[in-house]
DSSP file (Angstrom, degrees, kcal/mol; ACC not computed):
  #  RESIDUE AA STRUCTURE BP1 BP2  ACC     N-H-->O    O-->H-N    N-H-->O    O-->H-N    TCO  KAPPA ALPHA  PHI   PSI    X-CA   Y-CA   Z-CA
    1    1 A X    >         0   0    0      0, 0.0     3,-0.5     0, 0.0     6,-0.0   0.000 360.0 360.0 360.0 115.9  -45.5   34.0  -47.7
    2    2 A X  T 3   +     0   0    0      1,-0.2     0, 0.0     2,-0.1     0, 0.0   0.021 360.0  62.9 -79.5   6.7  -46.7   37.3  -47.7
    3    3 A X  T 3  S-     0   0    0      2,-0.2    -1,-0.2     0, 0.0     3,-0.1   0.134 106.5-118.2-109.6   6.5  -48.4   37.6  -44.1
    4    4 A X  S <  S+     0   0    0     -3,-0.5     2,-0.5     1,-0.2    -2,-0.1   0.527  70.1 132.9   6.1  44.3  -45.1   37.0  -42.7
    5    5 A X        -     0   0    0      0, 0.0     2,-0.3     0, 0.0    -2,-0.2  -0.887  50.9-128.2-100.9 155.2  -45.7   33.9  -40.8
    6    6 A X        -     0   0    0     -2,-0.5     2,-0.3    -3,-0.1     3,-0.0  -0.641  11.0-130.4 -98.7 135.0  -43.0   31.0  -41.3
    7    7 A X        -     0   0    0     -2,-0.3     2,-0.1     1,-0.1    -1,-0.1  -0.591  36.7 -98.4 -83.7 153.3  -43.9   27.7  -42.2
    8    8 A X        -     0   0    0     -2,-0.3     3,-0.1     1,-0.1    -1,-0.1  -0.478  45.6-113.6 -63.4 120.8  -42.1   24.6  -39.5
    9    9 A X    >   -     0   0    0      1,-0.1     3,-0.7    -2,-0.1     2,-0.2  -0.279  37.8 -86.0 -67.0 171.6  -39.2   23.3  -41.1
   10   10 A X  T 3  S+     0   0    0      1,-0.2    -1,-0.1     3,-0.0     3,-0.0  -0.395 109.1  13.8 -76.8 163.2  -39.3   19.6  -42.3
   11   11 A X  T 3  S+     0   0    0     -2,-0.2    -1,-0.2     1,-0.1     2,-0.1   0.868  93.4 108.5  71.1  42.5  -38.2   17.0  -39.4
   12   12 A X    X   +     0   0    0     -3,-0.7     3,-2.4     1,-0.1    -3,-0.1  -0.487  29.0 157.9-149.3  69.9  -38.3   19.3  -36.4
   13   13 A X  G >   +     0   0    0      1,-0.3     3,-1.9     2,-0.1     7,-0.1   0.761  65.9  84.0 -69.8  -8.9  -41.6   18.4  -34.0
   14   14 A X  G 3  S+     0   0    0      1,-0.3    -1,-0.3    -3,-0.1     6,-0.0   0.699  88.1  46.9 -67.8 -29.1  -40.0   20.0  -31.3
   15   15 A X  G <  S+     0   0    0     -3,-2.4     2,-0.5    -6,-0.1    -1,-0.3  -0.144  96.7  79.3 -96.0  37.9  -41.5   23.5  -32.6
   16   16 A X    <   -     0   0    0     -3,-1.9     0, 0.0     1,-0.1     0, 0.0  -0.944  69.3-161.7-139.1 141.5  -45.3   22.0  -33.1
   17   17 A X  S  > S+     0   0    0     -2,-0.5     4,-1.6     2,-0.2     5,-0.1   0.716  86.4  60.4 -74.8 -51.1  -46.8   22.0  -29.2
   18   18 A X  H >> S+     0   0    0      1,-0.2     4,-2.1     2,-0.2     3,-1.8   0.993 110.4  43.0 -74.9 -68.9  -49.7   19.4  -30.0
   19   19 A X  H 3> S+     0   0    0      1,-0.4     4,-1.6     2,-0.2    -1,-0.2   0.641 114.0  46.5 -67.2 -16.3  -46.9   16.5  -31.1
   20   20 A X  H 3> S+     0   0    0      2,-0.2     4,-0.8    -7,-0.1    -1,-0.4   0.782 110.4  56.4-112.5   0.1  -44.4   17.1  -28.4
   21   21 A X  H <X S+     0   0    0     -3,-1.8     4,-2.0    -4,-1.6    -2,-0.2   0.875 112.9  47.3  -8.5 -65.0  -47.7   17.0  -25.7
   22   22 A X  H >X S+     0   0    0     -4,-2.1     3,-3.5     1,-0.3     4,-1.7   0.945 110.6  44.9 -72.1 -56.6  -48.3   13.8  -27.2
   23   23 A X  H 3X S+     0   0    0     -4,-1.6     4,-1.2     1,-0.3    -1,-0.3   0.715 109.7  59.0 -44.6 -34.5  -44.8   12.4  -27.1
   24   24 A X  H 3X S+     0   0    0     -4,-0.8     4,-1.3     1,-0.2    -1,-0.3   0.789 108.5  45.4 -73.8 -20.9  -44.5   13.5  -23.8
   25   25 A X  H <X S+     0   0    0     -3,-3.5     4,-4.4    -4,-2.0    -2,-0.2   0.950 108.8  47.7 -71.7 -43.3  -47.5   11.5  -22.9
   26   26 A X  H  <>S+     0   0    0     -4,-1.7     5,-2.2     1,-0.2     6,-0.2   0.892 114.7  55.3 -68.2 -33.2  -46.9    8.3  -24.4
   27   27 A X  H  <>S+     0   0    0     -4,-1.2     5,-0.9    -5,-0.4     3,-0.4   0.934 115.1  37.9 -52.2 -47.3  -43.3    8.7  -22.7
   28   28 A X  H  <5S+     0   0    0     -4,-1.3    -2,-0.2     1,-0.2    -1,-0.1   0.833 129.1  26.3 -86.9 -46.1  -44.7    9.2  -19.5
   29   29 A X  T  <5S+     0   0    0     -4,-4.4    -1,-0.2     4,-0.0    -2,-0.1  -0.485 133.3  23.5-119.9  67.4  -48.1    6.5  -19.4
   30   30 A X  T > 5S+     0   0    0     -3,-0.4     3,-0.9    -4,-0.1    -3,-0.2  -0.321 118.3  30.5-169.7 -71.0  -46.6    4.2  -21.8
   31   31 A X  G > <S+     0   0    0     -5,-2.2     3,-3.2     1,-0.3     2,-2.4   0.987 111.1  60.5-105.0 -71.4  -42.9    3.4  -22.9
   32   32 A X  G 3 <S+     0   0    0     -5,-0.9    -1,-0.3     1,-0.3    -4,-0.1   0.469 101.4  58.7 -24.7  -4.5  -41.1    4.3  -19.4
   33   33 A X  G <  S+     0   0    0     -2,-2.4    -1,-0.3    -3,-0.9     2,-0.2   0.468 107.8  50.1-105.4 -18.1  -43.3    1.6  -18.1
   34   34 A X    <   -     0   0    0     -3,-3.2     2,-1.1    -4,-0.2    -4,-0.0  -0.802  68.8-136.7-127.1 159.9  -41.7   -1.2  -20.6
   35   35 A X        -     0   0    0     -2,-0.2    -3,-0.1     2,-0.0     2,-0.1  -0.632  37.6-149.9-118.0  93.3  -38.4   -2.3  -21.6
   36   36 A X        -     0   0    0     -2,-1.1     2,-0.8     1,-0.1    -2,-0.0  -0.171   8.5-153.8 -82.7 141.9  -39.1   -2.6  -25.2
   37   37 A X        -     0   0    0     -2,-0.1     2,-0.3     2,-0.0     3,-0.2  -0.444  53.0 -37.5 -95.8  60.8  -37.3   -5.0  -26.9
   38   38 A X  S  > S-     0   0    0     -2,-0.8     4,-1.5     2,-0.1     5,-0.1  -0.693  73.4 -58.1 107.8-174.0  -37.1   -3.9  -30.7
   39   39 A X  H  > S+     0   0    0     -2,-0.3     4,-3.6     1,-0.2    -1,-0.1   0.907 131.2  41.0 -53.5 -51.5  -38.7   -2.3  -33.6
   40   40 A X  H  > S+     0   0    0      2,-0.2     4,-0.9    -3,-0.2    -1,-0.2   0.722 114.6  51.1 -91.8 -26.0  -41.5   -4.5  -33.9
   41   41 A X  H >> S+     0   0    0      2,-0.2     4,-1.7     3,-0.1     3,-0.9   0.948 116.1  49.0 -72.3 -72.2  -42.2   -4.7  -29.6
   42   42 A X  H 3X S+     0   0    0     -4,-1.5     4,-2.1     1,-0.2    -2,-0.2   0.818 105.4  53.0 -31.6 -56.3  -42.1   -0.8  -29.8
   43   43 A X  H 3X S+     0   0    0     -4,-3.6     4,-1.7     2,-0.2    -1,-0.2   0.755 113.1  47.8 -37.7 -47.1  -44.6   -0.5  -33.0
   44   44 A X  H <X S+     0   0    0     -4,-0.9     4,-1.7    -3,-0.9     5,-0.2   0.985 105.5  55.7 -55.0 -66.6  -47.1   -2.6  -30.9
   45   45 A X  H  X S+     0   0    0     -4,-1.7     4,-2.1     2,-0.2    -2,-0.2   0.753 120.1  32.0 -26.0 -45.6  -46.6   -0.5  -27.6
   46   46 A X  H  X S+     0   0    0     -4,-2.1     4,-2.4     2,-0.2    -1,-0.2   0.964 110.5  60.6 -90.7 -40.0  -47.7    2.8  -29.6
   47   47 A X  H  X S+     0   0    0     -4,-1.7     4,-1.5     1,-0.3    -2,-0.2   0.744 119.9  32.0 -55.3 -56.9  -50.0    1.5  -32.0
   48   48 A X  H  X S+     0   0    0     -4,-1.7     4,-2.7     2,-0.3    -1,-0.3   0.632 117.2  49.8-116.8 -53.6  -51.9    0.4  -29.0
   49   49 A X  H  X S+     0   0    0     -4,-2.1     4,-3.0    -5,-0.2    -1,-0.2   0.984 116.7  45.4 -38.5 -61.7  -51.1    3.1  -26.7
   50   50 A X  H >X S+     0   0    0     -4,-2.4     3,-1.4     2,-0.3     4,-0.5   0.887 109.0  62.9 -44.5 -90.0  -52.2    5.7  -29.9
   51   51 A X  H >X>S+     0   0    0     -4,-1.5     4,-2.5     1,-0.4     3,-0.6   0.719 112.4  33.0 -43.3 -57.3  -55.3    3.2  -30.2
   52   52 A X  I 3X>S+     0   0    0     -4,-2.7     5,-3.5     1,-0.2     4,-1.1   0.939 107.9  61.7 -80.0 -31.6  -56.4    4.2  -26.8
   53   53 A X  I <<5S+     0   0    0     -4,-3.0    14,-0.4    -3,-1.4    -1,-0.2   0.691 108.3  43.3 -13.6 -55.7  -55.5    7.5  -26.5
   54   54 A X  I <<5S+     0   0    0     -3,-0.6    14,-1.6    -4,-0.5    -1,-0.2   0.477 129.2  24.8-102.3  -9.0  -57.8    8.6  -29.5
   55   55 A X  I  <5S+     0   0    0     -4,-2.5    11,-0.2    -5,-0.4    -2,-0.1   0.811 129.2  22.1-111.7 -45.4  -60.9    6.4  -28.3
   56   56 A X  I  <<S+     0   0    0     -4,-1.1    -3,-0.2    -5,-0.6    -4,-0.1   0.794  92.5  90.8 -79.9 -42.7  -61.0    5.5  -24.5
   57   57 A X  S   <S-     0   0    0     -5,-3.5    10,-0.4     1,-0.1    38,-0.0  -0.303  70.5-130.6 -93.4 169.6  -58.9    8.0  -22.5
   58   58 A X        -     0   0    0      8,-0.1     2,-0.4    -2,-0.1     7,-0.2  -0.396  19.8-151.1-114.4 146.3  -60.6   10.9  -21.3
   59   59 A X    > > -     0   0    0      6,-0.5     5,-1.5     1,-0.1     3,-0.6  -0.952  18.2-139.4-142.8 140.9  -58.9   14.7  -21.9
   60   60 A X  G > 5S+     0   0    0     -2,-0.4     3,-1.1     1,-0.2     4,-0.2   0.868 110.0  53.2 -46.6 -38.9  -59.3   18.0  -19.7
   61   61 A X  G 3 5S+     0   0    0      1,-0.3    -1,-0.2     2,-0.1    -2,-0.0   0.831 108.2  48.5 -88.0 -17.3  -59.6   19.9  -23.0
   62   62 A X  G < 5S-     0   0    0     -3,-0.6     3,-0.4     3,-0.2    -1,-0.3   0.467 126.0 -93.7 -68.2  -2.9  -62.4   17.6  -24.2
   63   63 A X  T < 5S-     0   0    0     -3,-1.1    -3,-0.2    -4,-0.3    -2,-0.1   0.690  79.7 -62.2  89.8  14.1  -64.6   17.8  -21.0
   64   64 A X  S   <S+     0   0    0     -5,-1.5    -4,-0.2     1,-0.2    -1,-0.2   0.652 110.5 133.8  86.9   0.3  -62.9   14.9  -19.9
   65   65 A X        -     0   0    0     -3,-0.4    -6,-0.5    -6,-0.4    -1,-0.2  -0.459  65.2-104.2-113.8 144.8  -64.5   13.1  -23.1
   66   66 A X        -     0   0    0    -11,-0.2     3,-0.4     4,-0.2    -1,-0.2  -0.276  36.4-110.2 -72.3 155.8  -62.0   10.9  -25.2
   67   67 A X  S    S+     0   0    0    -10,-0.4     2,-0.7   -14,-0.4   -12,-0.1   0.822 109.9  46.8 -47.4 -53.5  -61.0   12.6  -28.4
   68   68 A X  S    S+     0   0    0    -14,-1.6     2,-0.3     2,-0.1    -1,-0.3  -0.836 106.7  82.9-116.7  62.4  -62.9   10.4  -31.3
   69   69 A X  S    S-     0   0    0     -2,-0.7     2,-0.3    -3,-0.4    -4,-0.1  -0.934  70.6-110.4-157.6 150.6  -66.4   10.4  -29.3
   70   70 A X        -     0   0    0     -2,-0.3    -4,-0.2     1,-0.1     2,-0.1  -0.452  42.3 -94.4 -61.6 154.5  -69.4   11.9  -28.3
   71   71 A X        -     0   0    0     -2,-0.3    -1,-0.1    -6,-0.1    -8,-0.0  -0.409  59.4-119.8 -64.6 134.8  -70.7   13.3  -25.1
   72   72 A X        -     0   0    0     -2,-0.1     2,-0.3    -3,-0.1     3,-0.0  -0.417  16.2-107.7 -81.7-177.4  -72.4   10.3  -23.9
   73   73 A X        -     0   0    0      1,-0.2    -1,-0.0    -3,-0.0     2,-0.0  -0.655  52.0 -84.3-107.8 164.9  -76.0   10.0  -23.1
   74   74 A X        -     0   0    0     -2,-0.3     2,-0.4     1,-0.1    -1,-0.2  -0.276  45.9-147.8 -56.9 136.2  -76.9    9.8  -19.2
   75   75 A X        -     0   0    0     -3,-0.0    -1,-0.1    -2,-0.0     3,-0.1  -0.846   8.9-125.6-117.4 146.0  -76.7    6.4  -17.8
   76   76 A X        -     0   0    0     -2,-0.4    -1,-0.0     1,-0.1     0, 0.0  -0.454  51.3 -82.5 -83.2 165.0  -78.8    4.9  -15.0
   77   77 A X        -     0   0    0      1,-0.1     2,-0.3     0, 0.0    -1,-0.1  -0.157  52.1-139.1 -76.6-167.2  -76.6    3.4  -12.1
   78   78 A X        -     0   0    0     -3,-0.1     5,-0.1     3,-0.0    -1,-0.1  -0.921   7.4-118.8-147.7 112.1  -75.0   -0.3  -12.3
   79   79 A X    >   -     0   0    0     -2,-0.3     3,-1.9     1,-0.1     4,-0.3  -0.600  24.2-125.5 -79.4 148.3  -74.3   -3.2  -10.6
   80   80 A X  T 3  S+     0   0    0      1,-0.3    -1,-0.1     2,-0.2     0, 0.0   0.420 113.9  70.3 -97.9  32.2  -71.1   -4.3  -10.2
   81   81 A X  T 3  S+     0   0    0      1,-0.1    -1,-0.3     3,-0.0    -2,-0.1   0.823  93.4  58.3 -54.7 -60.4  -72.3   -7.1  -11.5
   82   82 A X  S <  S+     0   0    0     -3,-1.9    17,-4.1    16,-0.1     2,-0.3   0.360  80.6 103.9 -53.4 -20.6  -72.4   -5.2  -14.7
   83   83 A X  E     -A   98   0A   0     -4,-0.3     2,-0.4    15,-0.3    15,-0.2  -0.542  50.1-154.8 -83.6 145.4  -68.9   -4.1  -15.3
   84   84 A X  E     -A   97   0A   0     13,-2.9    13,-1.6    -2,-0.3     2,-0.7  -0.961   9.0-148.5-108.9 130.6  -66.3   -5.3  -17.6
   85   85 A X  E     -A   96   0A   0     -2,-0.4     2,-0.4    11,-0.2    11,-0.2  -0.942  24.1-177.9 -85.0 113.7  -62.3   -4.8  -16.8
   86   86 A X        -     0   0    0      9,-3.9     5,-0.1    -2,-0.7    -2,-0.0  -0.943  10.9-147.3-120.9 134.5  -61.2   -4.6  -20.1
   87   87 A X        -     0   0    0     -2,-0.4     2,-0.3     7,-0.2     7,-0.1  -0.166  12.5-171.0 -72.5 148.1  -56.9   -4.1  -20.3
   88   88 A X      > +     0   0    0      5,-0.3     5,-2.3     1,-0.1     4,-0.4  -0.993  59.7  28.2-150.6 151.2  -54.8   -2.3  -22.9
   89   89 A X  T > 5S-     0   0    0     -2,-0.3     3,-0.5     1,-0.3    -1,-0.1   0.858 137.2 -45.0  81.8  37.5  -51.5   -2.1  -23.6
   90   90 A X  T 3 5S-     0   0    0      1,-0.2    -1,-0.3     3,-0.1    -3,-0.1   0.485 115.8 -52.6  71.0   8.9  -50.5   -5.2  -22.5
   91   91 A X  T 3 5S+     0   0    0      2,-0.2    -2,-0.2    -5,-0.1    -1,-0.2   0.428 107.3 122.7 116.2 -17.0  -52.5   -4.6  -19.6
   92   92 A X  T < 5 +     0   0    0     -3,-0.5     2,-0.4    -4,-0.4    -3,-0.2   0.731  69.7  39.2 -62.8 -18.8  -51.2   -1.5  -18.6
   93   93 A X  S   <S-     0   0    0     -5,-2.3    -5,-0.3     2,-0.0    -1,-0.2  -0.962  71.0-157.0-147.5 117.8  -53.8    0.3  -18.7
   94   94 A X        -     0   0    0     -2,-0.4     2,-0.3    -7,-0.1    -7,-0.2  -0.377   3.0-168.2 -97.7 175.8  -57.7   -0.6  -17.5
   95   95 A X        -     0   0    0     -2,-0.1    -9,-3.9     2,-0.1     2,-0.5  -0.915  18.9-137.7-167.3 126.6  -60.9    0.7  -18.3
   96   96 A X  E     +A   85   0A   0     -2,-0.3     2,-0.3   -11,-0.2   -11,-0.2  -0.816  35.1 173.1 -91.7 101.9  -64.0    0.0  -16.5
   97   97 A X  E     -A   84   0A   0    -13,-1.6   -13,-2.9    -2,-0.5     2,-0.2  -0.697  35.7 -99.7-139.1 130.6  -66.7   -0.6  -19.0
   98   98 A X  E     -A   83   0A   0     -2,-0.3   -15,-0.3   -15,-0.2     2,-0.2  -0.413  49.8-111.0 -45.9 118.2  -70.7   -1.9  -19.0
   99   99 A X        -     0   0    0    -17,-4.1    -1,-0.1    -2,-0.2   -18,-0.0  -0.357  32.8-103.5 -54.6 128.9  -70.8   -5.2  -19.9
  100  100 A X              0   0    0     -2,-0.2    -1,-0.0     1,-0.1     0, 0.0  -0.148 360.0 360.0 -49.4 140.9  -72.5   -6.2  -23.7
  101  101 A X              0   0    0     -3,-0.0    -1,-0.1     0, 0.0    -2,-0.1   0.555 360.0 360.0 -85.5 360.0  -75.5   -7.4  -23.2
């Protein structure tokens, strides 16, 4: 490389920022919360965590706006008639949501 920047060796996330962010999140509002019992109990836990992460939960550098969305459009108010609880992560984690009509 002739610009003299160094590519990241392989196997070493600990020098990329964005991946050890993340780890440190799912560590913090996800696997510290469970006593995960295997391969296959873990695999669920992230797959699921990961699942919500990149559609439902809201990030400071987004505007607050989940990663894999648009800015929504302005919504008239709600009854709380109108809400849906719906659970992730076994439950760990809720999200209050309009109900389908």
């Amino acid at each position: 490389m002739s610009n003299g920047s160094k590519r990241i060796p392989k196997a070493s996330p600990n020098l990329n920022g964005r991946c050890e962010r993340f780890i440190e999140t799912i560590k913090l509002e996800c696997l510290n919360k469970f006593i995960v019992f295997g391969k296959k109990h873990l695999d669920y836990l992230t797959v699921g965590f990961t699942i919500y992460y990149n559609t439902k939960r809201s990030h400071m550098e987004r505007d607050d706006l989940p990663p894999i969305r648009e800015e929504p459009d302005e919504v008239t108010t709600i009854s709380i008639d109108q809400i849906e609880v719906k659970k992730y992560v076994g439950g760990l984690i809720k999200s209050f949501e309009r109900k389908v009509a």
